[in-house]
C-alpha positions in Angstrom: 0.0 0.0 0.0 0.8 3.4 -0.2 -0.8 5.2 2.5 1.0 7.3 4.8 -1.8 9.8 5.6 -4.5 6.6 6.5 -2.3 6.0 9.6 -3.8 8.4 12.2 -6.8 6.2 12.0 -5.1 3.4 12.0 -4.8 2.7 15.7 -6.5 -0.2 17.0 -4.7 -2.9 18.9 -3.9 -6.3 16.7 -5.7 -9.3 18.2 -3.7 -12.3 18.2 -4.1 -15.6 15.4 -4.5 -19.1 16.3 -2.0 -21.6 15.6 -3.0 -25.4 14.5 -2.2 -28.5 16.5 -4.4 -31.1 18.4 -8.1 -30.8 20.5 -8.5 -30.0 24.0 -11.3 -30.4 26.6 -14.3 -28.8 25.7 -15.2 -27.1 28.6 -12.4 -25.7 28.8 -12.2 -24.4 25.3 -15.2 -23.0 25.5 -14.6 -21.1 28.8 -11.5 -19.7 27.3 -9.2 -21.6 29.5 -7.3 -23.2 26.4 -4.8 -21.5 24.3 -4.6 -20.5 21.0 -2.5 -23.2 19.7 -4.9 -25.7 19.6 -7.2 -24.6 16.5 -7.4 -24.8 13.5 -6.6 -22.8 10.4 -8.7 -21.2 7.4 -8.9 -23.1 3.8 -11.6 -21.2 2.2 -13.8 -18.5 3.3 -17.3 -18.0 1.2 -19.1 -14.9 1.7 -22.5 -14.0 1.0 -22.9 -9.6 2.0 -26.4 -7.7 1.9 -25.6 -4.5 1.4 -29.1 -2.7 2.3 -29.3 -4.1 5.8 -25.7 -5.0 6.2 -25.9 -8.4 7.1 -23.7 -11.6 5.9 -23.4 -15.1 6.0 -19.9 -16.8 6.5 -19.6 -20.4 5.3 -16.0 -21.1 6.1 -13.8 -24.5 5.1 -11.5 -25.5 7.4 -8.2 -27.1 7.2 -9.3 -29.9 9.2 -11.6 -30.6 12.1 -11.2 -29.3 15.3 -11.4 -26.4 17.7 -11.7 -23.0 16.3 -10.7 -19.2 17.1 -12.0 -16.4 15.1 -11.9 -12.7 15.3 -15.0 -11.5 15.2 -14.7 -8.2 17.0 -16.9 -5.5 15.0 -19.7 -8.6 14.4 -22.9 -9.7 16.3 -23.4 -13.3 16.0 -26.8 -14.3 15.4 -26.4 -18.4 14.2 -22.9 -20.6 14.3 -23.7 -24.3 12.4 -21.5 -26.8 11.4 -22.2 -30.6 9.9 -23.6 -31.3 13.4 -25.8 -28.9 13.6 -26.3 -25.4 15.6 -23.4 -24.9 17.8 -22.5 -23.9 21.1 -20.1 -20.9 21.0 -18.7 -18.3 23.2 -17.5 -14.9 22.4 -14.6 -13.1 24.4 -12.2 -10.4 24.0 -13.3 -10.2 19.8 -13.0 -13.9 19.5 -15.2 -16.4 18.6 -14.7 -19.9 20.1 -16.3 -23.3 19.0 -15.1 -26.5 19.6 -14.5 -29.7 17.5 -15.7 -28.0 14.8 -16.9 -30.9 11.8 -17.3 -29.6 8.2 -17.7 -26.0 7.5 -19.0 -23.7 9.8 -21.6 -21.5 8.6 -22.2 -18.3 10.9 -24.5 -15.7 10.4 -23.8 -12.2 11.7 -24.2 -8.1 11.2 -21.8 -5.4 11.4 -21.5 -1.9 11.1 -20.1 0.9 8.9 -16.4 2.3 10.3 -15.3 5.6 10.0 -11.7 4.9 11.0 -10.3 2.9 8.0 -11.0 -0.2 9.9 -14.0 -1.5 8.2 -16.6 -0.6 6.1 -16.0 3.4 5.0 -19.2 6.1 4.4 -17.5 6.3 1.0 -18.7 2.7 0.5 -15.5 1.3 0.5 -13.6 -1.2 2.6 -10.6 -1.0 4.9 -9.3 -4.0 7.2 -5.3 -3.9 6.7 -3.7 -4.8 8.4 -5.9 -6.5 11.5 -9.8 -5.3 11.1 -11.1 -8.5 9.2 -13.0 -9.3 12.6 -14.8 -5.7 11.4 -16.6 -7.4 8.1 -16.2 -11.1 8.2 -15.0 -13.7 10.9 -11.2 -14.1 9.9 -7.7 -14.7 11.2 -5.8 -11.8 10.3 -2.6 -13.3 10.6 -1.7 -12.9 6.9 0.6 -15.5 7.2 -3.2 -18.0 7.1 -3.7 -17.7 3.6 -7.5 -18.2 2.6 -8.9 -18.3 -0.8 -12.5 -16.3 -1.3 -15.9 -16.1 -2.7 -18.1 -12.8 -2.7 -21.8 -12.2 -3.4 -22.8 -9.0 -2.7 -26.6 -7.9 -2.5 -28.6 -4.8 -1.6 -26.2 -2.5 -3.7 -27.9 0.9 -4.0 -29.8 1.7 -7.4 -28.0 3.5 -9.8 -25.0 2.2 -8.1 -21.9 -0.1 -9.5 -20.2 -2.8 -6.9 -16.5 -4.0 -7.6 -15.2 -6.9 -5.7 -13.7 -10.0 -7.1 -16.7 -12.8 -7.0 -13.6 -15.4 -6.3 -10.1 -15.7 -5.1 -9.1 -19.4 -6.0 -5.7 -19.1 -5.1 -4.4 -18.3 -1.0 -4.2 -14.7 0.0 -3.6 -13.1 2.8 -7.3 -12.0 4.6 -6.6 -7.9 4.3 -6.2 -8.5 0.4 -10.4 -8.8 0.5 -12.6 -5.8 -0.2 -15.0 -4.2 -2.0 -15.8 -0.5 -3.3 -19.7 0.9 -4.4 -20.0 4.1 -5.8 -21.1 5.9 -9.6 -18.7 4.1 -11.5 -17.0 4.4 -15.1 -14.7 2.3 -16.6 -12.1 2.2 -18.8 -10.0 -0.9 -20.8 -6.3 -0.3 -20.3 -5.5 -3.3 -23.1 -3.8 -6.4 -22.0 -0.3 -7.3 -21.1 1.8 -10.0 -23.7 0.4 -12.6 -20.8 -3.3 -11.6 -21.8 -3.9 -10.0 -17.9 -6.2 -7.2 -18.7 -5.8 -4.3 -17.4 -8.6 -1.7 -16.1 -9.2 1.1 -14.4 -12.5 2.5 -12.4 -13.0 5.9 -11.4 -16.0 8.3 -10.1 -17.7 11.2 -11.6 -15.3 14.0 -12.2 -11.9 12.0 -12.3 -11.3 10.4 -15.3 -8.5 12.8 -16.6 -6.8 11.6 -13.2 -7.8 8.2 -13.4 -6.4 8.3 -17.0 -2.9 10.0 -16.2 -2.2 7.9 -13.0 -2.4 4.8 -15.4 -1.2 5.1 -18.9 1.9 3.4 -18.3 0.3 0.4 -16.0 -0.1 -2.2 -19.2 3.7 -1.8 -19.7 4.3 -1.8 -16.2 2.6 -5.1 -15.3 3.6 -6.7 -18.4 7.1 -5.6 -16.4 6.1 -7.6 -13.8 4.9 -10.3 -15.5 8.1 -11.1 -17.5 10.6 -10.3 -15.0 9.1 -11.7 -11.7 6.6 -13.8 -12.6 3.1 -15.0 -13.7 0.1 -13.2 -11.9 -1.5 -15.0 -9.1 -5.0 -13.7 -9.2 -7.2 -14.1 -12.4 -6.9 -13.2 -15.9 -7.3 -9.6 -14.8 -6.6 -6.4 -12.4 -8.3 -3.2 -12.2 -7.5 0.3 -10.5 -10.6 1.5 -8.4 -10.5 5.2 -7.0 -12.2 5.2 -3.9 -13.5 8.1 -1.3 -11.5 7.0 2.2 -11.6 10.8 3.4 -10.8 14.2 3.4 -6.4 14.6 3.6 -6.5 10.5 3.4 -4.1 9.9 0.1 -2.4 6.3 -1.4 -3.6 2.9 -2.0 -4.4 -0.4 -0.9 -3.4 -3.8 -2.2 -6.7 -5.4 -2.3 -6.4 -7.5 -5.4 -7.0 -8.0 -8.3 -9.2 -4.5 -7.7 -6.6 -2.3 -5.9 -8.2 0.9 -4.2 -6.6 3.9 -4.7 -7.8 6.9 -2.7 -9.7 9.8 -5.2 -6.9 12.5 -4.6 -3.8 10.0 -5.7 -5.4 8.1 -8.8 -2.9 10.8 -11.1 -0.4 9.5 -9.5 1.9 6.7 -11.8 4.0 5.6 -8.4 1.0 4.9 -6.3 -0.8 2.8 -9.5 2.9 0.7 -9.9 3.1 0.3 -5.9 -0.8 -1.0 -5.7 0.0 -3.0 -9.0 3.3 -4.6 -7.5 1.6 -6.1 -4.5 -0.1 -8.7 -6.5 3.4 -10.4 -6.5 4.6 -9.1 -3.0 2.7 -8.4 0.0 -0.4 -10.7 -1.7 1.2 -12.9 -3.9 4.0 -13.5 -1.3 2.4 -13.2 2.3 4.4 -12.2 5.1 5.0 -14.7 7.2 5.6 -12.0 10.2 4.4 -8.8 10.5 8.2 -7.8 11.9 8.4 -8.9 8.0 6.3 -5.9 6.4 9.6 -4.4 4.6 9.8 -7.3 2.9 6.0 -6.2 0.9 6.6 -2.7 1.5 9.9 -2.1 0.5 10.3 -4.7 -2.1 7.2 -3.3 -3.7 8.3 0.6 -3.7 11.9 -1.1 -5.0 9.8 -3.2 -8.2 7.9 -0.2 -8.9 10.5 2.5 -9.1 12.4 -0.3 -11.4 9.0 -0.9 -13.6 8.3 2.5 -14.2 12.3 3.3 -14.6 12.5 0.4 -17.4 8.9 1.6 -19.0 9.3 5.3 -18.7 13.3 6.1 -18.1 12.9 10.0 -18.0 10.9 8.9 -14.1 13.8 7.5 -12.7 15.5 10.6 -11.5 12.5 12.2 -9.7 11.3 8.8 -8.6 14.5 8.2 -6.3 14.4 11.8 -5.1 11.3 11.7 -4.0 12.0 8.4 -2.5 15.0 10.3 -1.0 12.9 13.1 0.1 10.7 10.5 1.9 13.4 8.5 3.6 14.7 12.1 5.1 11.1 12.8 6.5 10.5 9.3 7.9 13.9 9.6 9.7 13.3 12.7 11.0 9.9 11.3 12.4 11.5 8.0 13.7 9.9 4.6 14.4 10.7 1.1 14.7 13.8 -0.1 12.5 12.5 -0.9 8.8 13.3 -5.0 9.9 12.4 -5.6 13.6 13.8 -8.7 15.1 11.3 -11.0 15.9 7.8 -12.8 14.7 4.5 -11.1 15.4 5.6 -10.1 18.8 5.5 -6.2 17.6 1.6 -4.1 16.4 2.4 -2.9 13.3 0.8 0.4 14.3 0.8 1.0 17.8 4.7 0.2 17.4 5.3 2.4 15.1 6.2 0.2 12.0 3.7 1.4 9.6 5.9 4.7 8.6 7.9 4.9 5.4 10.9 3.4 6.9 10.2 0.1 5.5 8.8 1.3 2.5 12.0 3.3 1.5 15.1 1.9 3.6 13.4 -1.3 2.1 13.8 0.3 -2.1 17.0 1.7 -0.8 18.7 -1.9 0.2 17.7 -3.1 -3.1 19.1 -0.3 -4.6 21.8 -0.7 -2.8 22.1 -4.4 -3.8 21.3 -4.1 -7.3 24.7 -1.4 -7.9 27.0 -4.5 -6.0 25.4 -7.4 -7.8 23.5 -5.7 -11.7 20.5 -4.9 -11.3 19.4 -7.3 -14.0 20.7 -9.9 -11.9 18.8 -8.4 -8.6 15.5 -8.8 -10.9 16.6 -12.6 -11.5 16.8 -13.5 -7.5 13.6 -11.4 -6.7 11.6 -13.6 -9.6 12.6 -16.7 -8.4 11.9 -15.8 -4.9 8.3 -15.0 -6.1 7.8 -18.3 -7.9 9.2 -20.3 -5.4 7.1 -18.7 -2.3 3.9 -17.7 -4.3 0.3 -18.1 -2.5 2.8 -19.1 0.6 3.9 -17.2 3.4 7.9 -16.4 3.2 9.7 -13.9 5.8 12.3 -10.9 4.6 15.9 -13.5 6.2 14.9 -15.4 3.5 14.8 -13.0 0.8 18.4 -11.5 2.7 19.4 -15.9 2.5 18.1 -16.4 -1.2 20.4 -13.1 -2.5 23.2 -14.4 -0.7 23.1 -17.8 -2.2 22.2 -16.9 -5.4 24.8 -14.1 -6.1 28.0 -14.7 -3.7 27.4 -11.6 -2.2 26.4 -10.9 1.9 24.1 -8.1 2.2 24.6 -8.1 5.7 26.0 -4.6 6.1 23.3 -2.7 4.1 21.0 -4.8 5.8 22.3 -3.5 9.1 22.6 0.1 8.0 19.2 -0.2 6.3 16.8 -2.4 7.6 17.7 -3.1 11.2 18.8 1.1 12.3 16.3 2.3 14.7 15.7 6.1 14.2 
C-alpha cells in the first residue's frame, strides 16, 4: 500500500491468530481456558454480504476438524452451524470460540459501517489492513493463514456499481479482500503479452486523473509479468478510485481490484506500488508482521524499477522523491525498517507502519542491485516470487536467497538499512 496519511486512524490494537495443533477439553475451550494453539486454520472463506441491511453469511472451510478461534470483534453473531448442527459458541475479547468444529461452519452475523479505516468506510468502500477483518467477516488476520475467497454482494444501492472479485481461487492473505460501491465508469487499459487485462475505475469528475495515474500500467505489469513472474489472481486487475476521506491519500493492495484513494489516482507511483503487491505483499504473504519491509519495500523497489524500465525520464525524480521521503521518515522515527522478531510487535501502535520500511526497504535493493546488476537483482527477486507464491515467506529469506544466489552478503546494508532504529 501506499498510505502514509491513512495511519492516524489506524490505531487499534492487533488481536492475536490461532496456531494449529491437536483438540482440548471442551469445557475448557469454550470457557477460554485453552490456548490459541490448539485450533485450527482457514482453507476457504465464502461470503454471502447484503448491502441494504448490512448483514452476511460466512460459510468457512476448514483445514481440518477441530477447535476453532476467530476474530469476530466488530460482528454480532446471530447463528454458528456446522455438519452437526447449531453450535455452542462463546464470544470473548473479539473472538469467537467453537469446539470440534466438523465440516464448514456457517455463521450468520451483522456489522457496522467504520469511519476509521477499519471496516466498512461512508465512502462505501472497505478498509481491514492490516488487522480489522473481525470488522466485516469472521477471519484470522494473521496474513501468514492464507484463505482463498468467494463474494456475493446484494442490496447495492440503485444507480450504483459494486466492484469486488466474485472469487479468489488461489491463497491470499485476509486484508487483500474488499470491495468498493459508488457511480462508477470504466475504462480498458488493453492487455499485457500474458493476456492479464488491465482496467481502471473511477468516479464522476476524475477520469483525466484516473487516466494520467495509469497510462503506463499495461507496460508496467507486463514488467512484472516477465521479470518476476506470472500473476496470481485471475486473468485480470483493475484500478478503483475510492472516497476514504478528506487529507486521506495512497492505496491499498486489495487484489486483483486495488483501491486507490480519489486524490492519488494521477499518481503513476501509487498505480505501480498497488499493482506490485499482486506479486509481494499478496502474492507473497508475510510470514511475520516484523516482516512488512519485505511487501513494503520490495514493492516501492519493483515499482521504481518498472516504471524506470517503461518510462526512463521517471527514474531521476522517482529516487528523489523516494529520498525526500526517507529524510522525513527519519526525522519522524519509528521502529527499525526490519524488527527482530515474529509477530511479537503491532504494526501500528509500534510504530512500523511509517515509510521506513517502505524506502530503507527500495533503498537496500538499490543498494544491492549497484554491487550485484541490477538485471541480476530482478533474477533473485523472480525466483523468490515463484518459489514462495500463494505461501507465506519472511524478509531472512529474501536476505538468504540473495546471498546464495549471487556470492554476495548483504549483511551490512542490511544493518545500515533495515535493522537502524531512528
Amino acid at each position: 500500500m501506499r498510505a502514509y496519511r491513512l495511519m492516524p486512524l489506524l490505531f487499534l490494537a492487533a488481536v492475536g491468530c490461532a496456531g494449529d495443533s491437536g483438540d482440548v477439553d471442551d469445557e475448557d475451550f469454550l470457557d477460554g481456558k485453552a490456548d490459541g494453539a490448539t485450533t485450527v486454520n482457514i482453507k476457504t472463506t465464502h461470503l454471502d454480504v447484503q448491502l441494504d441491511g448490512l448483514t452476511a453469511v460466512a460459510t468457512i472451510e476448514l483445514e481440518r476438524n477441530g477447535n476453532v478461534v476467530l476474530e469476530v470483534g466488530g460482528l454480532t453473531i446471530s447463528d454458528v452451524t456446522d455438519d452437526r448442527g447449531n453450535r455452542r459458541h462463546t464470544i470473548r475479547d473479539g473472538k469467537l470460540r467453537i469446539s470440534s468444529v466438523r465440516g464448514p461452519l456457517v455463521i450468520m452475523y451483522s456489522f457496522e459501517g467504520h469511519a476509521m479505516a477499519d471496516g466498512l468506510l461512508p465512502g462505501g468502500s472497505t478498509v481491514i489492513w492490516p488487522y480489522h477483518c473481525g470488522n466485516l467477516f469472521p477471519c484470522h488476520s494473521q496474513p501468514a493463514d492464507g484463505t482463498t475467497f468467494t463474494l456475493a454482494l446484494d442490496g447495492v444501492p440503485a444507480g450504483q456499481t459494486a466492484i469486488y472479485p466474485e472469487s479468489i481461487d488461489t491463497e491470499a492473505p485476509p486484508y487483500m479482500l474488499a470491495w468498493a460501491v459508488g457511480n462508477y465508469s470504466k475504462a480498458s487499459l488493453g492487455s499485457t503479452t500474458a493476456g492479464t487485462k488491465i482496467g481502471v475505475h473511477w468516479l464522476p469528475g476524475g477520469e483525466t486523473a484516473a487516466r494520467a495515474g495509469t497510462k503506463n500500467l499495461v507496460k508496467v505489469v507486463d514488467w512484472y509479468e516477465k521479470n518476476v513472474g506470472p500473476y496470481a489472481f485471475g486473468t485480470e486487475m483493475a484500478a478503483v478510485s475510492v472516497v476514504w476521506g478528506e487529507g486521506l491519500y495512497g492505496g491499498m493492495e486489495h487484489h486483483p481490484y486495488w483501491h486507490v484513494a480519489k486524490d492519488a489516482m494521477s499518481d503513476e507511483v501509487t498505480q505501480a506500488h498497488e499493482a506490485a503487491h499482486g506479486w509481494f505483499g499478496d502474492g507473497v504473504r508475510l510470514r511475520c508482521w516484523e516482516d512488512f519491509v519485505l511487501s513494503e519495500g520490495t514493492v516501492s523497489y519493483l515499482s521504481a524499477r518498472a516504471l524506470t524500465k517503461v518510462a526512463p525520464a521517471m527514474e531521476a525524480k522517482i529516487w528523489a522523491d523516494y529520498q525526500d521521503e526517507l529524510d522525513a521518515a527519519i526525522a519522524e522515527g519509528g521502529a527499525p525498517a526490519w524488527p527482530t522478531g515474529c509477530n511479537q510487535i503491532d504494526i501500528i501502535q509500534d510504530k512500523l507502519f511509517t515509510n521506513l520500511p517502505y524506502m530503507q526497504g527500495a533503498f537496500f535493493y538499490k543498494d544491492v542491485a549497484a554491487v550485484v546488476g541490477a538485471d541480476v537483482l530482478d533474477g533473485v527477486i523472480g525466483r523468490f516470487y515463484k518459489k514462495y507464491k500463494n505461501k507465506a515467506a519472511g524478509m531472512q529469506d529474501m536476505v538468504n536467497a540473495i546471498k546464495t544466489e549471487t556470492g554476495f552478503d548483504p549483511k551490512a546494508i542490511v544493518t545500515a538499512r533495515l535493522r537502524k532504529r531512528f
